[in-house]
TIRO-2110 file (N, C-alpha, C; in Angstrom, 1 decimal):
// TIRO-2110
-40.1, -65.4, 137.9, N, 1, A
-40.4, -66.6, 138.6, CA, 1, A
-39.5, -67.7, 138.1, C, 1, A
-39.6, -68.9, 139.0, N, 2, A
-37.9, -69.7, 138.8, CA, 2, A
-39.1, -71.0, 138.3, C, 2, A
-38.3, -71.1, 137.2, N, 3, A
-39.4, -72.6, 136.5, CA, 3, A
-38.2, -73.9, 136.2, C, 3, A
-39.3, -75.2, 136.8, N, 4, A
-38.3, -76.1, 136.6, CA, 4, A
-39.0, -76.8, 135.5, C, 4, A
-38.4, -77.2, 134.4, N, 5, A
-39.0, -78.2, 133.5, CA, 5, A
-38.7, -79.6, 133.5, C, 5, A
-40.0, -80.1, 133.5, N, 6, A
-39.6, -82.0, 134.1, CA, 6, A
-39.7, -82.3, 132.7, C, 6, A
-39.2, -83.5, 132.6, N, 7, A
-39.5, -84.4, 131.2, CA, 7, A
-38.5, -85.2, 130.6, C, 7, A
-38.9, -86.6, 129.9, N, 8, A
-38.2, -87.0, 129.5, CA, 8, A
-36.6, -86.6, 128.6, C, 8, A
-35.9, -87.8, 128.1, N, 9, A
-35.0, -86.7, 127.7, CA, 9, A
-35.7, -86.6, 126.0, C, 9, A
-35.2, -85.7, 125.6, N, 10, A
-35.9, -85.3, 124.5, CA, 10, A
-37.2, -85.0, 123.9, C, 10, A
-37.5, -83.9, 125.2, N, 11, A
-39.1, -83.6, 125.5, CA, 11, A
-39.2, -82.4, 124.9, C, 11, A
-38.0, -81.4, 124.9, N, 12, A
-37.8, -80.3, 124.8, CA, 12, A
-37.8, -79.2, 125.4, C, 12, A
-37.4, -79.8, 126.6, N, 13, A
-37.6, -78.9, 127.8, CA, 13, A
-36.4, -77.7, 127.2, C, 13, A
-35.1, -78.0, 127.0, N, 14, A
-34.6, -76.9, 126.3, CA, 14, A
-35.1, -75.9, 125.3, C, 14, A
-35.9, -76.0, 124.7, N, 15, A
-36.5, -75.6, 123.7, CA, 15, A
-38.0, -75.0, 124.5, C, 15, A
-38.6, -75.6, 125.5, N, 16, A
-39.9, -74.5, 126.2, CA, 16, A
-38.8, -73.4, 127.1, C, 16, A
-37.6, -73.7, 127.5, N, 17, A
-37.2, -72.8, 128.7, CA, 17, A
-36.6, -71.4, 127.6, C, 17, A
-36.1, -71.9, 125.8, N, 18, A
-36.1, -70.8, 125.1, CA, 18, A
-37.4, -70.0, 124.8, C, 18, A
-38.5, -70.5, 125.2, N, 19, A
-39.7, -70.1, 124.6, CA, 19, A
-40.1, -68.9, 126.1, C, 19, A
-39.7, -69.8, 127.3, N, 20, A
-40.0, -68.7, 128.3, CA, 20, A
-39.1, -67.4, 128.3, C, 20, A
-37.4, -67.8, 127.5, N, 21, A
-36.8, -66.6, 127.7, CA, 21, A
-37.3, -65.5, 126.7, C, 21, A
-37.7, -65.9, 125.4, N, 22, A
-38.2, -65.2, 124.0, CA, 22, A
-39.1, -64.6, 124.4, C, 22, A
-40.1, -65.0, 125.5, N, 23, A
-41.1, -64.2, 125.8, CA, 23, A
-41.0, -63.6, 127.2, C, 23, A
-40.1, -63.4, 127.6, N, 24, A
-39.9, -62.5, 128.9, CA, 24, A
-39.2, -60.8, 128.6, C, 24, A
-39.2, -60.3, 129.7, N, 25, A
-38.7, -58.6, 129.4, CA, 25, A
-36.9, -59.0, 129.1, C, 25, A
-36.6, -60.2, 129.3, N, 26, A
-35.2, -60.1, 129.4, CA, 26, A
-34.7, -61.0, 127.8, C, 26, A
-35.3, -61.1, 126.8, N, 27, A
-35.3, -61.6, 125.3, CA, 27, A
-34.1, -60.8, 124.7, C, 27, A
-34.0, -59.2, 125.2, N, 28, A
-33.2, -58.7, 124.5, CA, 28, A
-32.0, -59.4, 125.2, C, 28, A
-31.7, -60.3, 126.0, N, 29, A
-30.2, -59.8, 126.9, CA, 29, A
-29.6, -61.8, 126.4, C, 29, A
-29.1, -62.5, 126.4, N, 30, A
-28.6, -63.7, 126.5, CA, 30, A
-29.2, -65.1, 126.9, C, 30, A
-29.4, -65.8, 126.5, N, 31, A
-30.2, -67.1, 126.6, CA, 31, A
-28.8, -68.2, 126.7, C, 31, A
-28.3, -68.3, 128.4, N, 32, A
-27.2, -69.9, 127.7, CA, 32, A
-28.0, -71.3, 128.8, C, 32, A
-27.7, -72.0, 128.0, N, 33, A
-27.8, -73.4, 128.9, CA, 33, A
-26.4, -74.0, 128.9, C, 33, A
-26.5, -74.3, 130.3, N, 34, A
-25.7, -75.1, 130.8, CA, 34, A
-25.8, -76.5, 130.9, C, 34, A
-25.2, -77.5, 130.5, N, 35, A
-25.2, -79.1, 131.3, CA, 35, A
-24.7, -79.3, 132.1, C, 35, A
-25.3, -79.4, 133.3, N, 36, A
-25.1, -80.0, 134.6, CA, 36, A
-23.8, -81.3, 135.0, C, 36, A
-24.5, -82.3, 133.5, N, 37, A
-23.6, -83.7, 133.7, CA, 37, A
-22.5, -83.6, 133.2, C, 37, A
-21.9, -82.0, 132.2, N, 38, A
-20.7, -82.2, 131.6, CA, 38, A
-19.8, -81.1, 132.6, C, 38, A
-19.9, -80.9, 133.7, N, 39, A
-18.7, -80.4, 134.7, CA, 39, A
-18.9, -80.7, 135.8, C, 39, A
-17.7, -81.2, 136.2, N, 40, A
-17.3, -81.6, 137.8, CA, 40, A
-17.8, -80.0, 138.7, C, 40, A
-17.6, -80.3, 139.5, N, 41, A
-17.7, -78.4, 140.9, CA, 41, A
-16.6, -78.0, 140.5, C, 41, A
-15.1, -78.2, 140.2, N, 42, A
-14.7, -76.6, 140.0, CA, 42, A
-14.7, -76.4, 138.4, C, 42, A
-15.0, -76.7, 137.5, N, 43, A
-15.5, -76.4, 136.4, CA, 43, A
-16.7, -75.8, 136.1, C, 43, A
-17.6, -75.8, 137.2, N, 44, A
-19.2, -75.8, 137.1, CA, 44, A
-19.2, -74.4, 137.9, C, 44, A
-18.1, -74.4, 139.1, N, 45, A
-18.2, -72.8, 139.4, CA, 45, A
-17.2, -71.9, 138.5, C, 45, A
-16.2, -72.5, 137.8, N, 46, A
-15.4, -71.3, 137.1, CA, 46, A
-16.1, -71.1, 135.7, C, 46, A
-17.4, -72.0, 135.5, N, 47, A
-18.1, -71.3, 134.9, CA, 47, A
-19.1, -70.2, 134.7, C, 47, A
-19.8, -70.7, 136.2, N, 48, A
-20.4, -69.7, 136.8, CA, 48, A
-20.1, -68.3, 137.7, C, 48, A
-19.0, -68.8, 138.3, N, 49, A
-18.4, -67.2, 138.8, CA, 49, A
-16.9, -66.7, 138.3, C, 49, A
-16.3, -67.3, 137.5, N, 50, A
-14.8, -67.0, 137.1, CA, 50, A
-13.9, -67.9, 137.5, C, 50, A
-12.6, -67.3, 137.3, N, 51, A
-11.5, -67.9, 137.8, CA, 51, A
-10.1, -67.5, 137.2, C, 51, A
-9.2, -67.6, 138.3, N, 52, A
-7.8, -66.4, 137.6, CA, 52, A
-7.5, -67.4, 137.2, C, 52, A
-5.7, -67.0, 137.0, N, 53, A
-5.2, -68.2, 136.2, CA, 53, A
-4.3, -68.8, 137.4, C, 53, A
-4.3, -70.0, 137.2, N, 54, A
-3.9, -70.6, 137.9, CA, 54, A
-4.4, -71.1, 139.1, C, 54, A
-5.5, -70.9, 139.1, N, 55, A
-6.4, -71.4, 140.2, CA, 55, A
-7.4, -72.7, 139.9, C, 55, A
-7.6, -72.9, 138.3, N, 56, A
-7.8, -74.1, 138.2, CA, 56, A
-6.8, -75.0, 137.7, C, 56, A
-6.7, -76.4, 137.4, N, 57, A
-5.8, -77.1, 136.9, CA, 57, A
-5.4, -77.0, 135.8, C, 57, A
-6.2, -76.4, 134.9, N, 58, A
-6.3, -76.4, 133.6, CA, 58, A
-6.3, -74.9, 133.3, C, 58, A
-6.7, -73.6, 134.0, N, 59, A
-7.0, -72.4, 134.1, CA, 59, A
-5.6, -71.7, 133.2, C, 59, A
-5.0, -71.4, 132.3, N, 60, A
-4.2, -70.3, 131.9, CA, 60, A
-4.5, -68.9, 132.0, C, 60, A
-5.5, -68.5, 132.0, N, 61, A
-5.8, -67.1, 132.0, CA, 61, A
-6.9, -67.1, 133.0, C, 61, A
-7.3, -65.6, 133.6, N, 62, A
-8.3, -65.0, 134.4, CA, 62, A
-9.6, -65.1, 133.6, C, 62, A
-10.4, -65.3, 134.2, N, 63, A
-11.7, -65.4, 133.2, CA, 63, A
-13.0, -64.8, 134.0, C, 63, A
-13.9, -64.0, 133.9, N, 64, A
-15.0, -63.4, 134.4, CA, 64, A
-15.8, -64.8, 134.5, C, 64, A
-16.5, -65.1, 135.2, N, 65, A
-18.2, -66.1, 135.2, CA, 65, A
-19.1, -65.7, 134.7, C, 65, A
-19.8, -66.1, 134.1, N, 66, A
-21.2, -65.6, 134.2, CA, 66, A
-22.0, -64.9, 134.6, C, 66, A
-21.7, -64.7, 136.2, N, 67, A
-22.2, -63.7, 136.8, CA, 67, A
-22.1, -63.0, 137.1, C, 67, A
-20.7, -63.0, 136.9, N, 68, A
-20.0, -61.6, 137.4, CA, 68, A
-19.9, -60.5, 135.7, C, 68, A
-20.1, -61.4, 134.6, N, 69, A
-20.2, -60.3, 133.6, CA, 69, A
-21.6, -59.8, 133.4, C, 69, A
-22.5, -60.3, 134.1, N, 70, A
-23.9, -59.7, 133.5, CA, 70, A
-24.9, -59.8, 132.6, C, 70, A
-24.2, -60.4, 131.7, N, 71, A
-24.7, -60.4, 130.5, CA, 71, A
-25.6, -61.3, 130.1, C, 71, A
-26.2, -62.5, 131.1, N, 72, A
-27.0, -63.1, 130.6, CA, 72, A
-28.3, -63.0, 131.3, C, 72, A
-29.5, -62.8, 130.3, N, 73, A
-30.9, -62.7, 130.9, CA, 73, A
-31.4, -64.0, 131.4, C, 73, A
-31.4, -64.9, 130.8, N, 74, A
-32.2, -66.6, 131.3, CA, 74, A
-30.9, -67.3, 131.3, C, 74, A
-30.6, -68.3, 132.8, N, 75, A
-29.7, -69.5, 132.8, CA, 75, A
-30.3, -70.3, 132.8, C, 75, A
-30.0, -71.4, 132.1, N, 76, A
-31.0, -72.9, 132.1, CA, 76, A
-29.8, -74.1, 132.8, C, 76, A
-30.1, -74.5, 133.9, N, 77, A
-29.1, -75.5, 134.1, CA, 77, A
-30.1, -76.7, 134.2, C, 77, A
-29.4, -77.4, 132.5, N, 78, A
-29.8, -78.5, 131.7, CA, 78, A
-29.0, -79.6, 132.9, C, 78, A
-30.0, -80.4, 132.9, N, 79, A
-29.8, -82.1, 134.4, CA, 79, A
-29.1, -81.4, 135.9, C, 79, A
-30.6, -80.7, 136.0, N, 80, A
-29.5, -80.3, 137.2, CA, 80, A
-29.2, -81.2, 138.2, C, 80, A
-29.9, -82.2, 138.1, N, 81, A
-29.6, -83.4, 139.2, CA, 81, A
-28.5, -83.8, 139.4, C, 81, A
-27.5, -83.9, 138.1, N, 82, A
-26.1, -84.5, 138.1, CA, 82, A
-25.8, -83.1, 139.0, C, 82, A
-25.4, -81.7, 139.1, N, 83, A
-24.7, -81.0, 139.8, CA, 83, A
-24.3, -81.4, 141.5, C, 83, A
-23.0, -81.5, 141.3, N, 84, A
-22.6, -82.0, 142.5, CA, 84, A
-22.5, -81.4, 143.4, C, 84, A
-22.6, -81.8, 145.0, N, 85, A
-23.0, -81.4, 145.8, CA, 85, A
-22.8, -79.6, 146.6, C, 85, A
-21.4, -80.2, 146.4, N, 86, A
-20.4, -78.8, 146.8, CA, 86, A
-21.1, -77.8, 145.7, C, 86, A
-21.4, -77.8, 144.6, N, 87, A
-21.7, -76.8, 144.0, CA, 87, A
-23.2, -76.5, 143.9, C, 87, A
-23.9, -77.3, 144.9, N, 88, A
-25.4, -76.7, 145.0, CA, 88, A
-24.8, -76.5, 146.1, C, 88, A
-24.2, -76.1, 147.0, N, 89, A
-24.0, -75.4, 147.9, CA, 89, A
-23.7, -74.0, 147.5, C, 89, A
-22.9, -73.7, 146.7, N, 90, A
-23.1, -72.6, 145.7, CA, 90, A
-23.6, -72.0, 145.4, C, 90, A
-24.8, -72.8, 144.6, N, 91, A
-25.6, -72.9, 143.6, CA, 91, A
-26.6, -71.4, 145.0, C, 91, A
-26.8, -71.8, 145.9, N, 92, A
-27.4, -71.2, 147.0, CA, 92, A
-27.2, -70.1, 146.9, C, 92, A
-26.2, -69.4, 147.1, N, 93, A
-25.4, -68.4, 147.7, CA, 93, A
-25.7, -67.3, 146.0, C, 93, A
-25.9, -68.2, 145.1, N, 94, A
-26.0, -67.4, 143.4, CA, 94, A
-27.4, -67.0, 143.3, C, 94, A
-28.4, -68.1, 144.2, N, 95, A
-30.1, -67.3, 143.9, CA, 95, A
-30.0, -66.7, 144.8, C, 95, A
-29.1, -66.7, 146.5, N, 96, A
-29.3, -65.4, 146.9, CA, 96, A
-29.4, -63.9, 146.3, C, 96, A
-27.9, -63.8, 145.4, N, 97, A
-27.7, -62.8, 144.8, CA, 97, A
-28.8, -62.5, 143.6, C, 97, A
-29.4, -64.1, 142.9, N, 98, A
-30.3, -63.8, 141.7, CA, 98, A
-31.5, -62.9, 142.9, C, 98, A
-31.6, -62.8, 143.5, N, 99, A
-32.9, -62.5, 144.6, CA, 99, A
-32.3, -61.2, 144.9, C, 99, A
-31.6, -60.6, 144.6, N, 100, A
-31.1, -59.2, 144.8, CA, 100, A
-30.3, -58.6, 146.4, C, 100, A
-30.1, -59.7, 147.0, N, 101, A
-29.7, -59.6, 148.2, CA, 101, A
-29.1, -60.5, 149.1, C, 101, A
-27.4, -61.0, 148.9, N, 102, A
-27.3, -61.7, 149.4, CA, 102, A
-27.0, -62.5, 150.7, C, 102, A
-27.4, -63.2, 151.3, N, 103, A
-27.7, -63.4, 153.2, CA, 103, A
-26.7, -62.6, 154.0, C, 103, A
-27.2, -62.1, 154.6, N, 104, A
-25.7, -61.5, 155.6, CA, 104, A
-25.2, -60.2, 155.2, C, 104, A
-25.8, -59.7, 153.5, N, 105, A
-25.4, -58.2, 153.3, CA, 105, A
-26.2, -57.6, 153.2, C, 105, A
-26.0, -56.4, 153.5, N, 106, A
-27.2, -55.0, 153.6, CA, 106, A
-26.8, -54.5, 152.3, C, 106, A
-26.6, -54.7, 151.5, N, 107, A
-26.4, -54.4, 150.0, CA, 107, A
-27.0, -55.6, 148.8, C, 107, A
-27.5, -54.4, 148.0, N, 108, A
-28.1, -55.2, 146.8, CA, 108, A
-27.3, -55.5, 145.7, C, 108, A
-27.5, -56.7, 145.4, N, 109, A
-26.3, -56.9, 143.9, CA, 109, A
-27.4, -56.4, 142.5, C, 109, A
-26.3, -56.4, 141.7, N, 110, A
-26.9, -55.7, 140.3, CA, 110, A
-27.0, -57.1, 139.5, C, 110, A
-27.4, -58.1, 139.9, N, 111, A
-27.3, -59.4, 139.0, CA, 111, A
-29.1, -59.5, 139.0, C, 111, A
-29.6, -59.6, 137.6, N, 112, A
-30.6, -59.9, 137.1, CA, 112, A
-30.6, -60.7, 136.2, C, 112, A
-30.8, -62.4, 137.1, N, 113, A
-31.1, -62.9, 135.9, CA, 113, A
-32.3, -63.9, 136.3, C, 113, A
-32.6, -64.8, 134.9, N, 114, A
-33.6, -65.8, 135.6, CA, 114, A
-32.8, -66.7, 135.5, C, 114, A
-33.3, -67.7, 136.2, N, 115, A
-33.0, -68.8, 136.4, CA, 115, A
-34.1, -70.2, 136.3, C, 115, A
-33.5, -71.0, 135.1, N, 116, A
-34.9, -72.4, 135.0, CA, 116, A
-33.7, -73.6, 134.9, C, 116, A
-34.1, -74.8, 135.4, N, 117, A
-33.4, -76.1, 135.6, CA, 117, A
-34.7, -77.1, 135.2, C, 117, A
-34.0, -77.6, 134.3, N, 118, A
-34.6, -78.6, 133.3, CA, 118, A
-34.0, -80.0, 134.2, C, 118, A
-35.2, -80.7, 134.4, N, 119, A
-34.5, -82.3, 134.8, CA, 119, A
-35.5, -83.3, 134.0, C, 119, A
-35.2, -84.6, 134.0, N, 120, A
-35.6, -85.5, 134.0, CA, 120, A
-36.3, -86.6, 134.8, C, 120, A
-35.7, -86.5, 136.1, N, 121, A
-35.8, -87.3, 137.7, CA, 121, A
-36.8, -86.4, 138.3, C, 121, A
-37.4, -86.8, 139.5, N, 122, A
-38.1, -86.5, 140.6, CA, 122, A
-36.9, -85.6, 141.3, C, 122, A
-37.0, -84.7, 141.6, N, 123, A
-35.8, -83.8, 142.4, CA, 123, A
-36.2, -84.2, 144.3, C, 123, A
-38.0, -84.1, 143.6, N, 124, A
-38.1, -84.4, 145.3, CA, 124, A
-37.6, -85.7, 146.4, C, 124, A
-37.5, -87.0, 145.0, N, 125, A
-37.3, -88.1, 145.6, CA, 125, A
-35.4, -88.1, 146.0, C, 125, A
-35.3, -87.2, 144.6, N, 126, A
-33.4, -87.1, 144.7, CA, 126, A
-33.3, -86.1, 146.5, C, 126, A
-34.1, -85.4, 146.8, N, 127, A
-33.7, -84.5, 148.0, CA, 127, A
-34.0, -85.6, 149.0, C, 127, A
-35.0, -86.6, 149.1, N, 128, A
-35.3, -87.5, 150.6, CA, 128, A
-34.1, -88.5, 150.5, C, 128, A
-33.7, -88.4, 149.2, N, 129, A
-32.2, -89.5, 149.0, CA, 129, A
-31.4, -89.2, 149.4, C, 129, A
-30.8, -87.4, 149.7, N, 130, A
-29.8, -87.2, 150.2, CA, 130, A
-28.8, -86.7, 148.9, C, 130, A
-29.3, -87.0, 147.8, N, 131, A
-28.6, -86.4, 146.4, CA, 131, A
-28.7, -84.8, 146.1, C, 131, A
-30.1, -84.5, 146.5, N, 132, A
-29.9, -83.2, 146.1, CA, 132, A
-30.4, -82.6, 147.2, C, 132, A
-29.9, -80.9, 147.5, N, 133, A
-30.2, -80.1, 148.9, CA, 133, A
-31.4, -79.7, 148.9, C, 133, A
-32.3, -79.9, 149.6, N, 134, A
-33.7, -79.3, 150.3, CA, 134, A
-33.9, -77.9, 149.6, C, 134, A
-32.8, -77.0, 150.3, N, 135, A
-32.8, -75.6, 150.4, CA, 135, A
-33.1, -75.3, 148.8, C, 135, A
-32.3, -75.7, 148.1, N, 136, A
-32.4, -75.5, 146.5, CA, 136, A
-33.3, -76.0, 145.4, C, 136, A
-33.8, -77.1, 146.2, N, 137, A
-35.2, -77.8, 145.2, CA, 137, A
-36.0, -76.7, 146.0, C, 137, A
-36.3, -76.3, 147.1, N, 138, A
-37.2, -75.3, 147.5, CA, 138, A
-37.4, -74.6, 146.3, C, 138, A
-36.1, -73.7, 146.6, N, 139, A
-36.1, -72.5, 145.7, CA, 139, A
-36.0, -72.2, 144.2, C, 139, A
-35.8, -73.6, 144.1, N, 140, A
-36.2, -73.9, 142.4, CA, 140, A
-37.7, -73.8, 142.0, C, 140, A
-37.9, -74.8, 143.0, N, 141, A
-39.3, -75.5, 142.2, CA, 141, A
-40.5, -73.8, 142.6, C, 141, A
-41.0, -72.8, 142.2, N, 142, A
-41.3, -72.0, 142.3, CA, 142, A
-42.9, -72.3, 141.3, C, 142, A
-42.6, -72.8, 140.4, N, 143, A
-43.3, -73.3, 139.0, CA, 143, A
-43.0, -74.3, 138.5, C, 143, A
-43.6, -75.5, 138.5, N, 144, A
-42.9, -77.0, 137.9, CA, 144, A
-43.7, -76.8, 136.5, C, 144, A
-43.2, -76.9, 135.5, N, 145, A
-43.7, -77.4, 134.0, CA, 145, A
-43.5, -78.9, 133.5, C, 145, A
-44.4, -79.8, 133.4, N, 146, A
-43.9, -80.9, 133.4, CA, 146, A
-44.4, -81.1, 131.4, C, 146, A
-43.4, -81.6, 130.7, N, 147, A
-43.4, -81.3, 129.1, CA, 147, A
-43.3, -82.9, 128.8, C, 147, A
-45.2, -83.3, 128.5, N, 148, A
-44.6, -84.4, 128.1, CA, 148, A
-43.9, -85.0, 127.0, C, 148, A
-43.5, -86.5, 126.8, N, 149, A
-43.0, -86.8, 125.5, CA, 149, A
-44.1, -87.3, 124.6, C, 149, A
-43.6, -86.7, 123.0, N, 150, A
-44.4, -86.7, 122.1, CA, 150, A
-45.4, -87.5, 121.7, C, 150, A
-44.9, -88.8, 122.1, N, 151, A
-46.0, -90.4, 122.3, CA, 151, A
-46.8, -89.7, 122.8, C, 151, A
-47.3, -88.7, 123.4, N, 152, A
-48.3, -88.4, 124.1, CA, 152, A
-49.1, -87.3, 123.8, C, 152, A
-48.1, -86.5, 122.8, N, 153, A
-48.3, -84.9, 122.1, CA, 153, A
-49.0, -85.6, 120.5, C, 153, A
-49.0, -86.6, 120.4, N, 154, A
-49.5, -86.6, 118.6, CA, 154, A
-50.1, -85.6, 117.9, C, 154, A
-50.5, -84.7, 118.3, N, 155, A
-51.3, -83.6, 117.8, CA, 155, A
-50.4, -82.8, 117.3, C, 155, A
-48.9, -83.1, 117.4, N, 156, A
-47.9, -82.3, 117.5, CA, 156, A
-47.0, -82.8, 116.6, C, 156, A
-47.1, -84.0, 116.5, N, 157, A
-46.3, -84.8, 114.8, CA, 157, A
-46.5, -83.9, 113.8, C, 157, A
-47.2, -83.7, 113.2, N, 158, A
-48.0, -83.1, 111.7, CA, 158, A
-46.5, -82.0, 111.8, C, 158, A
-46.9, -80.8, 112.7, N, 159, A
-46.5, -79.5, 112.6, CA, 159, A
-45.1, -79.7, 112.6, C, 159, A
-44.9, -80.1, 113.2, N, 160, A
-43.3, -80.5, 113.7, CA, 160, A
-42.6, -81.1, 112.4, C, 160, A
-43.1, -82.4, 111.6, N, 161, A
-42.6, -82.6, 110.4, CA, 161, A
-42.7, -81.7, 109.1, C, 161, A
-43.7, -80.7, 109.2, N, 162, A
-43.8, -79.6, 108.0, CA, 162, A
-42.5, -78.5, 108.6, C, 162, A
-42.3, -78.4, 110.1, N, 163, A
-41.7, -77.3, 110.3, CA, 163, A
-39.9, -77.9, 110.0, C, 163, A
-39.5, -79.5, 110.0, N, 164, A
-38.5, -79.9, 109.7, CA, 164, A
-38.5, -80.3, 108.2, C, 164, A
-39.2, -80.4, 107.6, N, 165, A
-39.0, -81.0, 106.4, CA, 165, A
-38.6, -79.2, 105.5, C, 165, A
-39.9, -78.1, 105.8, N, 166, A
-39.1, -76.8, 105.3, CA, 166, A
-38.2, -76.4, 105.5, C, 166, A
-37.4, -76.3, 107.1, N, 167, A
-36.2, -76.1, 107.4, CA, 167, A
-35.4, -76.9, 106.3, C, 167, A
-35.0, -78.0, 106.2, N, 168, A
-33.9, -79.2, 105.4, CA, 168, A
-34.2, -78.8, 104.1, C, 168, A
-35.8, -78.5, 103.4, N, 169, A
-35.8, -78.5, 102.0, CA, 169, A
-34.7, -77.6, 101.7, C, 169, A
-34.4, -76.8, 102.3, N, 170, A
-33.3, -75.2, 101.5, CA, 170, A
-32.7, -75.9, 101.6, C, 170, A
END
């Protein structure tokens, strides 16, 4: 199931979407997060699907994507709201394939992975704005988790400072 984590910034939404991968069947296989706001679209796809050399501006060598090596069980694309447009057009065409079938082929791909997108914003208000695509908040929002900030968790100070203060004592 595709889970979106809302919340402020420093809610820990990174940190529940590791808790969902640690406890899923796919724990043994790779946990990466992505930031959304640190790549332009052709950075943001030659991360996600590859790129030879010379195909980007910067590109020297051929490079596999992410999805085409396999190797990762949970993607977390951290602000997905900044992802620019052309590459949620993309973005589309990758949960086809995450969905085992992609539009228009009678063949199944071997890509298993999950997928969770952490934001901070309303995605719904970003999609009536014209910022973000319909099709893709659809198919995201499957499960919203909304993680509040700690002003609100106090129950959660105590443990948190015993669990930081033992970490740093070593």
């Amino acid at each position: 199931c595709r889970v979106t984590l809302r919340g402020e910034p420093g809610t820990g939404k990174e940190l529940a979407a590791r808790a969902i991968h640690a406890g899923s069947m796919r724990r043994a296989h790779r946990f990466l997060a992505i930031n959304c706001a640190n790549f332009g679209t052709e950075q943001l796809a030659g991360q996600l699907l590859g790129y030879k050399s010379g195909n980007l501006s910067e590109a020297i060598r051929t490079r596999d994507g992410i999805f085409s090596s396999g190797q990762v069980g949970t993607l977390l694309f951290d602000q997905v709201e900044e992802m620019p447009l052309k590459m949620q057009d993309q973005l589309q065409s990758i949960l086809d394939m995450a969905d085992g079938q992609p539009s228009g082929s009678l063949k199944e791909t071997g890509l298993d992975i999950r997928i969770l997108v952490a934001t901070d914003t309303d995605l719904k208000k970003r999609v009536e704005a014209g910022l973000f695509r319909k099709g893709i908040h659809d198919r995201l929002k499957l499960f919203e988790l909304s993680i509040p900030p700690l002003r609100e968790r106090r129950d959660d100070i105590h443990p948190l400072l015993r669990y930081f203060f033992d970490k740093y004592r070593q």
